[in-house]
ROLUM-183088 format. One record per residue: residue number from 0; residue in one letter; x, y, z of N, C-alpha, C in turn. Coordinates in Angstrom, 3 decimals. Atoms other than C-alpha are relative to their C-alpha. Layout:
N
<node><n>NUM</n><res>A</res><n_xx>X</n_xx><n_yy>Y</n_yy><n_zz>Z</n_zz><ca_xx>X</ca_xx><ca_yy>Y</ca_yy><ca_zz>Z</ca_zz><c_xx>X</c_xx><c_yy>Y</c_yy><c_zz>Z</c_zz></node>
...
END
This chain:
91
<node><n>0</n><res>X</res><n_xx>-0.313</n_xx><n_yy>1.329</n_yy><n_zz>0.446</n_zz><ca_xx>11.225</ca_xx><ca_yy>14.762</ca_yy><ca_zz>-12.032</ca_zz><c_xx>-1.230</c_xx><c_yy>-0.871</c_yy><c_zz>-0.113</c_zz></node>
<node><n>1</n><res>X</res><n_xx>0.872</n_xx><n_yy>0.350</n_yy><n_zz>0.264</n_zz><ca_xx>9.249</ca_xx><ca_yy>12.154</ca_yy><ca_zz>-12.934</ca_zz><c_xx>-0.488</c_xx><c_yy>-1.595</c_yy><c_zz>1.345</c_zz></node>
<node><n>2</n><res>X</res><n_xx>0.247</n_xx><n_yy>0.838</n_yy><n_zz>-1.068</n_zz><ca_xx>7.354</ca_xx><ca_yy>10.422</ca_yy><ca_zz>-10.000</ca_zz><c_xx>-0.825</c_xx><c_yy>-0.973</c_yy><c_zz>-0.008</c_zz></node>
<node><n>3</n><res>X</res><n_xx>0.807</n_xx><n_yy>1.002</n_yy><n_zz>0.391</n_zz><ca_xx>5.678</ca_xx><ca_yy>7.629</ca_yy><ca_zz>-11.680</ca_zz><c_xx>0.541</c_xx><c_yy>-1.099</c_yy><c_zz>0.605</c_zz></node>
<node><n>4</n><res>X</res><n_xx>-0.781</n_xx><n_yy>1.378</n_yy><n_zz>-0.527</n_zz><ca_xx>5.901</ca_xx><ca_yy>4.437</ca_yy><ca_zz>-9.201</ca_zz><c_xx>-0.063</c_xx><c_yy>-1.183</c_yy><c_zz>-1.110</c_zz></node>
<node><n>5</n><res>X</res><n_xx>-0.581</n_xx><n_yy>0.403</n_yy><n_zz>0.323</n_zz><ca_xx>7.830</ca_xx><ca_yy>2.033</ca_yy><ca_zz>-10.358</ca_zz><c_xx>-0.250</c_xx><c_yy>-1.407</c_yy><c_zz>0.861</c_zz></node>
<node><n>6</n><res>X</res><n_xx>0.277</n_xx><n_yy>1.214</n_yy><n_zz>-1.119</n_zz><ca_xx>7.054</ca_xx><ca_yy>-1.698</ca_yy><ca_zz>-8.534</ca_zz><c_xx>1.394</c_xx><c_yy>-0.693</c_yy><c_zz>0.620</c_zz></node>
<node><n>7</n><res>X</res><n_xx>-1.500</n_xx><n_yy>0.403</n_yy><n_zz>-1.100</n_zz><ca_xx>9.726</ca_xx><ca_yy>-2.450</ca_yy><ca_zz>-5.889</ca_zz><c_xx>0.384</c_xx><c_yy>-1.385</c_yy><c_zz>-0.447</c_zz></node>
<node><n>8</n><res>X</res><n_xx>-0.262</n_xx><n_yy>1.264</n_yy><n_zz>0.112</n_zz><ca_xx>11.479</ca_xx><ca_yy>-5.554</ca_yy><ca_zz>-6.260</ca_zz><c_xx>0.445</c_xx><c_yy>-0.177</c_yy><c_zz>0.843</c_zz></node>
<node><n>9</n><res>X</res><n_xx>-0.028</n_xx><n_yy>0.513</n_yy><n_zz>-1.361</n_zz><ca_xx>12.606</ca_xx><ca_yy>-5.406</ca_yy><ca_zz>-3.035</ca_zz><c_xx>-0.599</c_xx><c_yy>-0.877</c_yy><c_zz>0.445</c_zz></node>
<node><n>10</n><res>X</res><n_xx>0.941</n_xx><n_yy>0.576</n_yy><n_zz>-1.177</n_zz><ca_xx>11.625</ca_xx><ca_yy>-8.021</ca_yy><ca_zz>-0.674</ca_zz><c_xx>-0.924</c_xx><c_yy>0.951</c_yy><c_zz>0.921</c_zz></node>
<node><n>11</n><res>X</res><n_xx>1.248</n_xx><n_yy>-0.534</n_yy><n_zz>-0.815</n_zz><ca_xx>8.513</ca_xx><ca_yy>-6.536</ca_yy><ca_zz>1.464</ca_zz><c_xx>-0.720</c_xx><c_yy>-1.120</c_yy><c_zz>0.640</c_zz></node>
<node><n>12</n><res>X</res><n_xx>0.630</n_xx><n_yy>0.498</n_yy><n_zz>-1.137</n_zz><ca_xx>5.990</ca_xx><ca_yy>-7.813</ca_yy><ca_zz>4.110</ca_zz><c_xx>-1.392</c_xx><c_yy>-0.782</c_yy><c_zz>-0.659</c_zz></node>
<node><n>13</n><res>X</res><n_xx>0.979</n_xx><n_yy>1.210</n_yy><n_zz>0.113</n_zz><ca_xx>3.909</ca_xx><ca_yy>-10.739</ca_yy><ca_zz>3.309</ca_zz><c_xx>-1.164</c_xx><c_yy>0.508</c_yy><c_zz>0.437</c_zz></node>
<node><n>14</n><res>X</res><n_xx>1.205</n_xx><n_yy>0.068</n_yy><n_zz>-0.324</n_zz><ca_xx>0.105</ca_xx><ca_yy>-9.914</ca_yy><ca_zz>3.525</ca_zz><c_xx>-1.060</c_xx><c_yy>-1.301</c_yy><c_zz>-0.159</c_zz></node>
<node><n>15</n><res>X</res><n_xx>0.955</n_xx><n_yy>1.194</n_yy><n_zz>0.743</n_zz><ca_xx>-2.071</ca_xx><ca_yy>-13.182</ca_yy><ca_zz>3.859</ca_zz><c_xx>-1.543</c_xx><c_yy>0.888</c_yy><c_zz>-0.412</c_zz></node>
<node><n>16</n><res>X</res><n_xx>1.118</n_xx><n_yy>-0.204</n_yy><n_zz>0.096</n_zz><ca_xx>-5.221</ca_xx><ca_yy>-13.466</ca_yy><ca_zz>2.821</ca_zz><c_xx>-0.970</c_xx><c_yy>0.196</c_yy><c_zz>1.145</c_zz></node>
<node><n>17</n><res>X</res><n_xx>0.616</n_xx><n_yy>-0.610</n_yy><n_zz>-1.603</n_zz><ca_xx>-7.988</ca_xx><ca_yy>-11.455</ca_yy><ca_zz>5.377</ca_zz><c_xx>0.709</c_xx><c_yy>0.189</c_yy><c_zz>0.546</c_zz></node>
<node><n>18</n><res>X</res><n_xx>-0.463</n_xx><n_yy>-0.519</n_yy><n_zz>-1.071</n_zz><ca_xx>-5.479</ca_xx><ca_yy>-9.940</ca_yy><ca_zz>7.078</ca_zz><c_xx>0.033</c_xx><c_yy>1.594</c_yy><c_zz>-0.133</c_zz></node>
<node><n>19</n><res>X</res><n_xx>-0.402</n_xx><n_yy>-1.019</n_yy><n_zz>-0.116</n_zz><ca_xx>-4.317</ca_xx><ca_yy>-6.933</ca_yy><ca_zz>7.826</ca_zz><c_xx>1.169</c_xx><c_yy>0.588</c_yy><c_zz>0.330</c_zz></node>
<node><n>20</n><res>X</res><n_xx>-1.272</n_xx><n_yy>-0.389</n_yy><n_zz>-0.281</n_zz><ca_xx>-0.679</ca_xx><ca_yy>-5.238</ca_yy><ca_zz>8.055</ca_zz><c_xx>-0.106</c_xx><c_yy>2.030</c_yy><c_zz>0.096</c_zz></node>
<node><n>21</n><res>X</res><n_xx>-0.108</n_xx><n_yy>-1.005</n_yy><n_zz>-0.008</n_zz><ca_xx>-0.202</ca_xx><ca_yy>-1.772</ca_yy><ca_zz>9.138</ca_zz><c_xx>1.345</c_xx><c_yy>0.369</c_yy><c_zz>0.129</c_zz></node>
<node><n>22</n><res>X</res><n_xx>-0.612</n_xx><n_yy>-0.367</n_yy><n_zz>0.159</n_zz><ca_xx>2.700</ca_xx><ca_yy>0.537</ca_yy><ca_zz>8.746</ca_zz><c_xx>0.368</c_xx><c_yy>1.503</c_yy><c_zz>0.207</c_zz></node>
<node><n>23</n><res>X</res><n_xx>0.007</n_xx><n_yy>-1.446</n_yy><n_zz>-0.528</n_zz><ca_xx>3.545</ca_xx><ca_yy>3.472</ca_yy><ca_zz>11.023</ca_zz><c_xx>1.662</c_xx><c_yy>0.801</c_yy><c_zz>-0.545</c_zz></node>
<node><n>24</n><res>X</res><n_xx>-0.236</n_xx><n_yy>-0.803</n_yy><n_zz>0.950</n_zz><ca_xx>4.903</ca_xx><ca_yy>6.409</ca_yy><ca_zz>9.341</ca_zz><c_xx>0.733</c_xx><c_yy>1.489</c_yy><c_zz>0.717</c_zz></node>
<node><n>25</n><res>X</res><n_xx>-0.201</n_xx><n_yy>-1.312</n_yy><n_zz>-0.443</n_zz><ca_xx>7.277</ca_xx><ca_yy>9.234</ca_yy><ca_zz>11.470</ca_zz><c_xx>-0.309</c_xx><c_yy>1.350</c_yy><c_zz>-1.097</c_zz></node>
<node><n>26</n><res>X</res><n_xx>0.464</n_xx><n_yy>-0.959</n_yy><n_zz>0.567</n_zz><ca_xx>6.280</ca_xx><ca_yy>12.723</ca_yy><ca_zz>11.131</ca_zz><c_xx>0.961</c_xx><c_yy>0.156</c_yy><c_zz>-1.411</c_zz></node>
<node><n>27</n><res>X</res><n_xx>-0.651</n_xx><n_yy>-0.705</n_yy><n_zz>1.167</n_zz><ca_xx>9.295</ca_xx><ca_yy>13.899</ca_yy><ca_zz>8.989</ca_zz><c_xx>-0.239</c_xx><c_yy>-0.659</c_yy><c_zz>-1.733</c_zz></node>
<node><n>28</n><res>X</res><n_xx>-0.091</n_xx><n_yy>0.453</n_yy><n_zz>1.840</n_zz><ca_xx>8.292</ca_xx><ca_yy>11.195</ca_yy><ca_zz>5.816</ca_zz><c_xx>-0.735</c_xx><c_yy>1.130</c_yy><c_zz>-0.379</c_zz></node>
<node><n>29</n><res>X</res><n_xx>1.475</n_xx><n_yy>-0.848</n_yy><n_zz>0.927</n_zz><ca_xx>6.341</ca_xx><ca_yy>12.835</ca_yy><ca_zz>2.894</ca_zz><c_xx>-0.457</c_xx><c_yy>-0.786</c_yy><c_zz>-0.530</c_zz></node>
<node><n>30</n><res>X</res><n_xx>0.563</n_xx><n_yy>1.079</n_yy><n_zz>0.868</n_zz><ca_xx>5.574</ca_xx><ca_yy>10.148</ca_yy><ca_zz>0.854</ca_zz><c_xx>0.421</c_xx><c_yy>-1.615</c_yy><c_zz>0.197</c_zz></node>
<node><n>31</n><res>X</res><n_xx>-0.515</n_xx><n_yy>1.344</n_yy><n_zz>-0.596</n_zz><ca_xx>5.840</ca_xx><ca_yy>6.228</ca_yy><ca_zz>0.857</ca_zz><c_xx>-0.444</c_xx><c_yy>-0.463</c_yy><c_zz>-1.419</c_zz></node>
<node><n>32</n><res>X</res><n_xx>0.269</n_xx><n_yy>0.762</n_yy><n_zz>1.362</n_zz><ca_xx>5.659</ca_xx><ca_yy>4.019</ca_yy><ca_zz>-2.049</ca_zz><c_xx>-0.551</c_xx><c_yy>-1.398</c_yy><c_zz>0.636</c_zz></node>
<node><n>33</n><res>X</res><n_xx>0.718</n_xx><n_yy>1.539</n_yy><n_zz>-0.132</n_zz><ca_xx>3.173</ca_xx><ca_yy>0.809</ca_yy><ca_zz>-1.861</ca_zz><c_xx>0.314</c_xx><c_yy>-0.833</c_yy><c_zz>-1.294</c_zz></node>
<node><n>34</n><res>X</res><n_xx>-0.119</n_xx><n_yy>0.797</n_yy><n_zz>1.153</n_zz><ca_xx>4.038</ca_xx><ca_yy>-2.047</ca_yy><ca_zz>-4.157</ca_zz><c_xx>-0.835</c_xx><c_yy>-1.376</c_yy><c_zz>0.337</c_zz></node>
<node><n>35</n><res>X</res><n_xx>0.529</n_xx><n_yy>0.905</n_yy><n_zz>-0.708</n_zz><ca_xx>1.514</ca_xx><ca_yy>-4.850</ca_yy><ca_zz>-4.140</ca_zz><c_xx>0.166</c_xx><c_yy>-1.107</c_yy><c_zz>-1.480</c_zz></node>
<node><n>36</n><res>X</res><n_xx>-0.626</n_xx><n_yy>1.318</n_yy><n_zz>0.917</n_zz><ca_xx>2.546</ca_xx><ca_yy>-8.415</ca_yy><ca_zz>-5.988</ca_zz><c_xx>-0.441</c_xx><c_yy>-0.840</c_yy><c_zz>0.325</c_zz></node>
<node><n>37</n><res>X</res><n_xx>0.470</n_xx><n_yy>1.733</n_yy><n_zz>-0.315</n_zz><ca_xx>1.242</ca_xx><ca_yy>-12.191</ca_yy><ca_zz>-6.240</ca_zz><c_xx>0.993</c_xx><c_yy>-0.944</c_yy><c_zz>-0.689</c_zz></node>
<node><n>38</n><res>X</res><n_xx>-0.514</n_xx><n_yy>1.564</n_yy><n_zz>1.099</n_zz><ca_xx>2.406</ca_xx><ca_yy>-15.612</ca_yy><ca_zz>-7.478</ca_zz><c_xx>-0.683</c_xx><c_yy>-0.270</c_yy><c_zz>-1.011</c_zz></node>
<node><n>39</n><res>X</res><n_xx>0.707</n_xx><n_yy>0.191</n_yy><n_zz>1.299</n_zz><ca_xx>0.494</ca_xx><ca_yy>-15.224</ca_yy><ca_zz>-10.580</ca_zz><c_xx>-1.574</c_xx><c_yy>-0.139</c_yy><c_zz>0.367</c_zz></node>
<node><n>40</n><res>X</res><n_xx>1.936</n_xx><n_yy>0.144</n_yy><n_zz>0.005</n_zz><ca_xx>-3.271</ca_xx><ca_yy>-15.058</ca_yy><ca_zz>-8.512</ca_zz><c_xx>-0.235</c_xx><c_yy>1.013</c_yy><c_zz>0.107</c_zz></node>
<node><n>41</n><res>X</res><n_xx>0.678</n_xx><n_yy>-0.919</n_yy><n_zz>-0.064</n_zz><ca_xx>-5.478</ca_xx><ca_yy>-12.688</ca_yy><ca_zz>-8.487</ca_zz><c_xx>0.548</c_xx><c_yy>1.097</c_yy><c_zz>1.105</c_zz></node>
<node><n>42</n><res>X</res><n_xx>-0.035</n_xx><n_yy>-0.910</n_yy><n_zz>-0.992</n_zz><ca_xx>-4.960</ca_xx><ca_yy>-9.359</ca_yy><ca_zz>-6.610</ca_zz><c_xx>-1.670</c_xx><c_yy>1.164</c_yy><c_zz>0.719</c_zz></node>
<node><n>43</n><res>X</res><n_xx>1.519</n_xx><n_yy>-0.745</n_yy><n_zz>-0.692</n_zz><ca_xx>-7.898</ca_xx><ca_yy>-7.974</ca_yy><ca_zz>-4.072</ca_zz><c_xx>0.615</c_xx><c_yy>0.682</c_yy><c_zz>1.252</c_zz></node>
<node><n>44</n><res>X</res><n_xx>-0.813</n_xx><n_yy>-1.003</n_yy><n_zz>-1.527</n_zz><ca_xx>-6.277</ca_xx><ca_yy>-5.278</ca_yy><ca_zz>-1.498</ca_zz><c_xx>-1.190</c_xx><c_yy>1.331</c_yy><c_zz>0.057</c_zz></node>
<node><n>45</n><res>X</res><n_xx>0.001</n_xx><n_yy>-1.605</n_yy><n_zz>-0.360</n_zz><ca_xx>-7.178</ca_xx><ca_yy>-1.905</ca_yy><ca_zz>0.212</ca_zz><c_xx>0.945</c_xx><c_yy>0.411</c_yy><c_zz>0.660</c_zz></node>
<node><n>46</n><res>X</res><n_xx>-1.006</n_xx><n_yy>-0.703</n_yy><n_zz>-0.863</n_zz><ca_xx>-5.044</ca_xx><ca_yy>0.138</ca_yy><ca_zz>0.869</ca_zz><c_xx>-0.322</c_xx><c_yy>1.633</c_yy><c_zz>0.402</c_zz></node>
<node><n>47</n><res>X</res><n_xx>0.538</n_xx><n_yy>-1.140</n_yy><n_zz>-0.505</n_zz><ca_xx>-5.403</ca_xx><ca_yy>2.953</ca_yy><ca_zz>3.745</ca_zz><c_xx>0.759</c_xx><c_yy>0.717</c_yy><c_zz>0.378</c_zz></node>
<node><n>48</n><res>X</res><n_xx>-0.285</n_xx><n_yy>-0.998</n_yy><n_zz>-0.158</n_zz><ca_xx>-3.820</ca_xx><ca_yy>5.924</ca_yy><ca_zz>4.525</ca_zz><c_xx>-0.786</c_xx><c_yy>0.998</c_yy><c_zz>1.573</c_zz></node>
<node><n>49</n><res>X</res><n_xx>0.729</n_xx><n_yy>0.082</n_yy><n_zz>-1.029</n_zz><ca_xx>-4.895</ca_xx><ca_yy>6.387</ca_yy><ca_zz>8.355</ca_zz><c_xx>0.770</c_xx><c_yy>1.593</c_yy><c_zz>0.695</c_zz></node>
<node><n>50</n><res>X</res><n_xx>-0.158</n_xx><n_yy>-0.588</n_yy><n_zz>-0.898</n_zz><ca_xx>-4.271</ca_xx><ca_yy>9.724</ca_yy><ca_zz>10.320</ca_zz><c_xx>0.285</c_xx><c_yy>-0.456</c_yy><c_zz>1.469</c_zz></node>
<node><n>51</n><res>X</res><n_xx>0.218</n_xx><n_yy>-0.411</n_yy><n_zz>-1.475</n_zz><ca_xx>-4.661</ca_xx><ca_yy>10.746</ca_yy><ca_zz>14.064</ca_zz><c_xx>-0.961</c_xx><c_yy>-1.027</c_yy><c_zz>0.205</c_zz></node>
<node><n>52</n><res>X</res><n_xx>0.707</n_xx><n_yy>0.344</n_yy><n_zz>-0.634</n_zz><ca_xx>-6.895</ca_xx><ca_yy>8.443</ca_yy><ca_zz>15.693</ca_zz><c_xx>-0.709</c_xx><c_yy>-0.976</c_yy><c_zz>-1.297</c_zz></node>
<node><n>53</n><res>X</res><n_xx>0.359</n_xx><n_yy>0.469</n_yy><n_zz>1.185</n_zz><ca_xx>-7.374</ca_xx><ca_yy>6.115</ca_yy><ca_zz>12.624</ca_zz><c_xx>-1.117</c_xx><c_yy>0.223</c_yy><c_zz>-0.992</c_zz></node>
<node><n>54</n><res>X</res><n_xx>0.822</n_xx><n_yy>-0.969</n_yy><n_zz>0.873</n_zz><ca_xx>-9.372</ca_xx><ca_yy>8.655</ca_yy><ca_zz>10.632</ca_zz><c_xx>0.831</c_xx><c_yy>-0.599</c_yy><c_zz>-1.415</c_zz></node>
<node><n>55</n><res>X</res><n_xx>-0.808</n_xx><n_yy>0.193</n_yy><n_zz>1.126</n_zz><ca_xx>-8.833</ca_xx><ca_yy>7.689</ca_yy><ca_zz>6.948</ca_zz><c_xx>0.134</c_xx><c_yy>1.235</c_yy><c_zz>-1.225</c_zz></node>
<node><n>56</n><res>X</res><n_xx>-0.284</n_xx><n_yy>-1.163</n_yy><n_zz>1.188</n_zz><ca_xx>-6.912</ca_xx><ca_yy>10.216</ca_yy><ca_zz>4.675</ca_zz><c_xx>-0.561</c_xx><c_yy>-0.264</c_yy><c_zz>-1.363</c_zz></node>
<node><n>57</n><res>X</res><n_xx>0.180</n_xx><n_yy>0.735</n_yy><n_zz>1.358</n_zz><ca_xx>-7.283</ca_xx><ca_yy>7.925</ca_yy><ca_zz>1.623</ca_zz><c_xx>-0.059</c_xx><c_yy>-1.089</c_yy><c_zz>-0.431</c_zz></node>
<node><n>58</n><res>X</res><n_xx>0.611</n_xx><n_yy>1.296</n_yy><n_zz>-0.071</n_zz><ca_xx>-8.727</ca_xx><ca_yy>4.881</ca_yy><ca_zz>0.381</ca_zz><c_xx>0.689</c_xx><c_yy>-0.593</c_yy><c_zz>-1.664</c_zz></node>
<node><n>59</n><res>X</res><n_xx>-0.395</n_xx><n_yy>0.731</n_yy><n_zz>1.521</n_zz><ca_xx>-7.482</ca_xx><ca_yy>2.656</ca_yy><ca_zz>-2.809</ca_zz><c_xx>-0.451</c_xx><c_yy>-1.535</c_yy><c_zz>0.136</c_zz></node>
<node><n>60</n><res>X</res><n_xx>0.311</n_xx><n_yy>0.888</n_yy><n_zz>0.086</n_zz><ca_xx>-9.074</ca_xx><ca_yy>-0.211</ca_yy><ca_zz>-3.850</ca_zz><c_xx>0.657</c_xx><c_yy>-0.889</c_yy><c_zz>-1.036</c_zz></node>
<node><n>61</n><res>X</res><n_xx>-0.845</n_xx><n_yy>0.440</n_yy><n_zz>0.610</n_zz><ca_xx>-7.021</ca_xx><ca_yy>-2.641</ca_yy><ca_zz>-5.614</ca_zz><c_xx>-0.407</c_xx><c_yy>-1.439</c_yy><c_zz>-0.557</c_zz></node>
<node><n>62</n><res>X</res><n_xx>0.206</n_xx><n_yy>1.859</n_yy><n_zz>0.509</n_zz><ca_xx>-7.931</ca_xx><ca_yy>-5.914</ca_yy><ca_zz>-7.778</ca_zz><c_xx>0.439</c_xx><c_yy>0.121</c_yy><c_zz>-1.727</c_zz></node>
<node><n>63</n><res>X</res><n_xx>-0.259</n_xx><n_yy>0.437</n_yy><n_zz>1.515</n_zz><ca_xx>-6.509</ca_xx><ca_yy>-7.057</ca_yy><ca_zz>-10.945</ca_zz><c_xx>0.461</c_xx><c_yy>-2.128</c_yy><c_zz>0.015</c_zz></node>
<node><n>64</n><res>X</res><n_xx>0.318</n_xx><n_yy>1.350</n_yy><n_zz>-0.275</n_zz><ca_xx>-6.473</ca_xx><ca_yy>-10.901</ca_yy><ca_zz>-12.087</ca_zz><c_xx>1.525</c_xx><c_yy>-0.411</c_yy><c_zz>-0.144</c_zz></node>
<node><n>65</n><res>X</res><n_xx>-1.982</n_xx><n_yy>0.702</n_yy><n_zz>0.309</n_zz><ca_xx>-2.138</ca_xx><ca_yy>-11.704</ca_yy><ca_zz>-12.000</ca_zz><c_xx>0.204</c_xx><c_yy>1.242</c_yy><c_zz>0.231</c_zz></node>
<node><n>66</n><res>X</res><n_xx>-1.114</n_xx><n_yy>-0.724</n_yy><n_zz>-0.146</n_zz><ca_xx>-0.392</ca_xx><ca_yy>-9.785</ca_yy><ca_zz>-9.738</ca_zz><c_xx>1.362</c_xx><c_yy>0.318</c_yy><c_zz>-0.122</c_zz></node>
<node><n>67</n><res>X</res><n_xx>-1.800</n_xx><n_yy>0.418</n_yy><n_zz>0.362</n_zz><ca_xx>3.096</ca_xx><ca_yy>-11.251</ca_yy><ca_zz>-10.891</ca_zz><c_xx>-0.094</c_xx><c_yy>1.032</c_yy><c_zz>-1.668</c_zz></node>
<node><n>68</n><res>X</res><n_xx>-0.695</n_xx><n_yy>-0.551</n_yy><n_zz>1.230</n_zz><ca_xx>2.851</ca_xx><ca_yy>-9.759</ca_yy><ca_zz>-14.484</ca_zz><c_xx>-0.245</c_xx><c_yy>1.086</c_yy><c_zz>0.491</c_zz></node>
<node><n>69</n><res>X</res><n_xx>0.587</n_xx><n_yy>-1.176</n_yy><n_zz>-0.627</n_zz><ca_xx>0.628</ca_xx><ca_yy>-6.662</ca_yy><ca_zz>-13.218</ca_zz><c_xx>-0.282</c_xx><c_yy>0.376</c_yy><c_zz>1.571</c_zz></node>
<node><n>70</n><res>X</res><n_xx>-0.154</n_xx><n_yy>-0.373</n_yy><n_zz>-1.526</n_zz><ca_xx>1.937</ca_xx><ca_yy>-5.681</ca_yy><ca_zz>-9.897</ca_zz><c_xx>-1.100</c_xx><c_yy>1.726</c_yy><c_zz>-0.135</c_zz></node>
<node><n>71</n><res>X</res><n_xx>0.202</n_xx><n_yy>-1.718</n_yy><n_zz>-0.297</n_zz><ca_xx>0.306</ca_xx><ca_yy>-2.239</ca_yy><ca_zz>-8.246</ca_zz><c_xx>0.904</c_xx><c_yy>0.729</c_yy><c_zz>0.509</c_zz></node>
<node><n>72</n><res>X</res><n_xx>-1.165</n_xx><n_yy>-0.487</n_yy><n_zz>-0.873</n_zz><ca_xx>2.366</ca_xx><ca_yy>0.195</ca_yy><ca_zz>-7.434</ca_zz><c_xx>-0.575</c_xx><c_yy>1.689</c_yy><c_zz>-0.091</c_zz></node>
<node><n>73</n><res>X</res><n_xx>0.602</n_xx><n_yy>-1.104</n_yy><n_zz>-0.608</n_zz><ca_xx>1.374</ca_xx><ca_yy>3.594</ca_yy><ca_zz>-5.891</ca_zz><c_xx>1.106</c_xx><c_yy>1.139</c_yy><c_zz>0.859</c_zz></node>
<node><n>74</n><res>X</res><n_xx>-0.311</n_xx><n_yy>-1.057</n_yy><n_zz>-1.054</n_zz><ca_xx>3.115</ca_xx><ca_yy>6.806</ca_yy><ca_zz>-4.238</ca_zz><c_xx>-1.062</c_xx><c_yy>0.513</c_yy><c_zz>0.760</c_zz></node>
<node><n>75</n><res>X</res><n_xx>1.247</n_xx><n_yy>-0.850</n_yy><n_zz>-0.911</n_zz><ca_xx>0.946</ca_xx><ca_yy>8.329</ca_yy><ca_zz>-1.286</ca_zz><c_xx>0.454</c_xx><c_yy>0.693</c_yy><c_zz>0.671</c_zz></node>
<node><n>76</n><res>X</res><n_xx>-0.527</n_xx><n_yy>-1.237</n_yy><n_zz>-1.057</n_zz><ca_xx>1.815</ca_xx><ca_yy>11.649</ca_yy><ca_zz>0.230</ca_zz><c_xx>-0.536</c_xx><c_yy>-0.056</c_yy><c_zz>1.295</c_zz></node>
<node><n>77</n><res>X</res><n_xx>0.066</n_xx><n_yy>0.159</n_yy><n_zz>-1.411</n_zz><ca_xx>1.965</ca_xx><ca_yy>11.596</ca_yy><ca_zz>3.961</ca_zz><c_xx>-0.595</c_xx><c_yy>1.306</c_yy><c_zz>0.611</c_zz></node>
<node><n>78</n><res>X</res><n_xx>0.166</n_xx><n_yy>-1.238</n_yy><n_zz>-0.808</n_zz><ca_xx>0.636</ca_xx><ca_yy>14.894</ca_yy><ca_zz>4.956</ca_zz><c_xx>0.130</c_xx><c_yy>0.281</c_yy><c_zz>1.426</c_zz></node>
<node><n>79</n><res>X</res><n_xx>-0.295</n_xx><n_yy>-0.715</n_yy><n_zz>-1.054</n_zz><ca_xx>1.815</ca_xx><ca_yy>16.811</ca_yy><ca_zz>8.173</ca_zz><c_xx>-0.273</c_xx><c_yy>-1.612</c_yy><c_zz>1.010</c_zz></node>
<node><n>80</n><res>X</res><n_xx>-0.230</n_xx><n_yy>0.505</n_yy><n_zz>-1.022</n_zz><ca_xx>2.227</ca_xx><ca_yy>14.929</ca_yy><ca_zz>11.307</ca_zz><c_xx>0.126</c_xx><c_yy>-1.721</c_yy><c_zz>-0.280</c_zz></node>
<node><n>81</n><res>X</res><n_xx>-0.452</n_xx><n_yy>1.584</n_yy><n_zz>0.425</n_zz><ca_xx>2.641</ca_xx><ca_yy>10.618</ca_yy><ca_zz>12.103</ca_zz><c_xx>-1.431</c_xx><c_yy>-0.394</c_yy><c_zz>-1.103</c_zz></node>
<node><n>82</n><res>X</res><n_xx>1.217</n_xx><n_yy>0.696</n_yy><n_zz>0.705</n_zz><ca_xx>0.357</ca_xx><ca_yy>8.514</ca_yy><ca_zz>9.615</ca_zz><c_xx>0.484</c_xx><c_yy>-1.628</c_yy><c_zz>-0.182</c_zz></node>
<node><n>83</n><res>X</res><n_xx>-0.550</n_xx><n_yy>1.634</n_yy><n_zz>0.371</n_zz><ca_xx>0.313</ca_xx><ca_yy>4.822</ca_yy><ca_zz>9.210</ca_zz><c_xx>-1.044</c_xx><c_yy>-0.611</c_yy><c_zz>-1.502</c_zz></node>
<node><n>84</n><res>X</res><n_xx>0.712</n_xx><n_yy>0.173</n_yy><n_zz>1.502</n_zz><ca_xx>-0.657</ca_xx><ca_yy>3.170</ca_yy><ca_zz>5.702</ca_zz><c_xx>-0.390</c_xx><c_yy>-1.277</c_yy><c_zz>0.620</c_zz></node>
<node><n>85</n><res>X</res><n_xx>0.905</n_xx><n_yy>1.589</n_yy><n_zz>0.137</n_zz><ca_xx>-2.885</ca_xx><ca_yy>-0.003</ca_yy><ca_zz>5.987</ca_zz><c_xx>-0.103</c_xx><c_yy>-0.840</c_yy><c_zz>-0.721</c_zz></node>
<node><n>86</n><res>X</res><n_xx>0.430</n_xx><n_yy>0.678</n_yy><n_zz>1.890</n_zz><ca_xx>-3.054</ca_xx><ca_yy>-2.803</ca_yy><ca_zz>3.493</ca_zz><c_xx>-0.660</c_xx><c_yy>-1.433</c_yy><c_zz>0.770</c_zz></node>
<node><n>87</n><res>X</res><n_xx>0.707</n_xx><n_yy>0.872</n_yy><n_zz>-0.529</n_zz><ca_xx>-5.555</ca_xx><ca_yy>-5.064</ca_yy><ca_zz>4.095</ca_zz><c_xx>-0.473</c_xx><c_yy>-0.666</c_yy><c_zz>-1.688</c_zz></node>
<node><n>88</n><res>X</res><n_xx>0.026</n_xx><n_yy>0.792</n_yy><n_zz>1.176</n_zz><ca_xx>-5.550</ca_xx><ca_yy>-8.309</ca_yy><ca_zz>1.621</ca_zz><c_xx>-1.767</c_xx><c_yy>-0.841</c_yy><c_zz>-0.085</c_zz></node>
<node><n>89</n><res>X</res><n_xx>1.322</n_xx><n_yy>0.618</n_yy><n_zz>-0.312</n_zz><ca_xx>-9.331</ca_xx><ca_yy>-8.858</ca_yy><ca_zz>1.016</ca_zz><c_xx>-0.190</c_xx><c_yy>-1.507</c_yy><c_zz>-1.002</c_zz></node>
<node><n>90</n><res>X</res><n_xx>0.797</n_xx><n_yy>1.695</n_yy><n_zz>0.490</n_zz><ca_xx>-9.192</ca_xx><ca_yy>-11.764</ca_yy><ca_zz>-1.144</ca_zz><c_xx>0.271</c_xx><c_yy>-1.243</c_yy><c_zz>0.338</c_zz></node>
END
């Protein structure tokens, strides 16, 4: 099938600006979908993909100028055991 993300419209977790939100991840997921959105300003994120001992699996750097028309939206496979995803709002 076709696993092209799709941007949630769900409600989700408020990231301010300079912060940081993490998101722990039991073993059994495989994948997680990130959707990242603004009020029409600019978007500046990373988003991390943290193992065992906050080793990072995978890194995404994220900026576009209007996150309301051009949300991001991302699947990230969880490989084997817990993992927590990171999203840290750098702008």
């Amino acid at each position: 099938g076709d696993r092209s993300p799709r941007p949630s419209m769900s409600r989700g977790e408020t990231v301010q600006g300079g912060s940081l939100k993490t998101f722990s991840l039991p073993a059994h997921v495989n994948a997680a979908q990130v959707t990242i959105t603004s009020d029409g300003l600019p978007v500046n994120a990373k988003v991390e993909l943290w193992g065992t001992a906050s080793h990072i699996k995978q890194l995404a750097e994220v900026y576009n100028d209007n996150g309301q028309t051009r949300p991001f939206a991302a699947i990230i496979d969880v490989p084997g055991g817990e993992n927590t995803i990171a999203v840290r709002n750098t702008g």
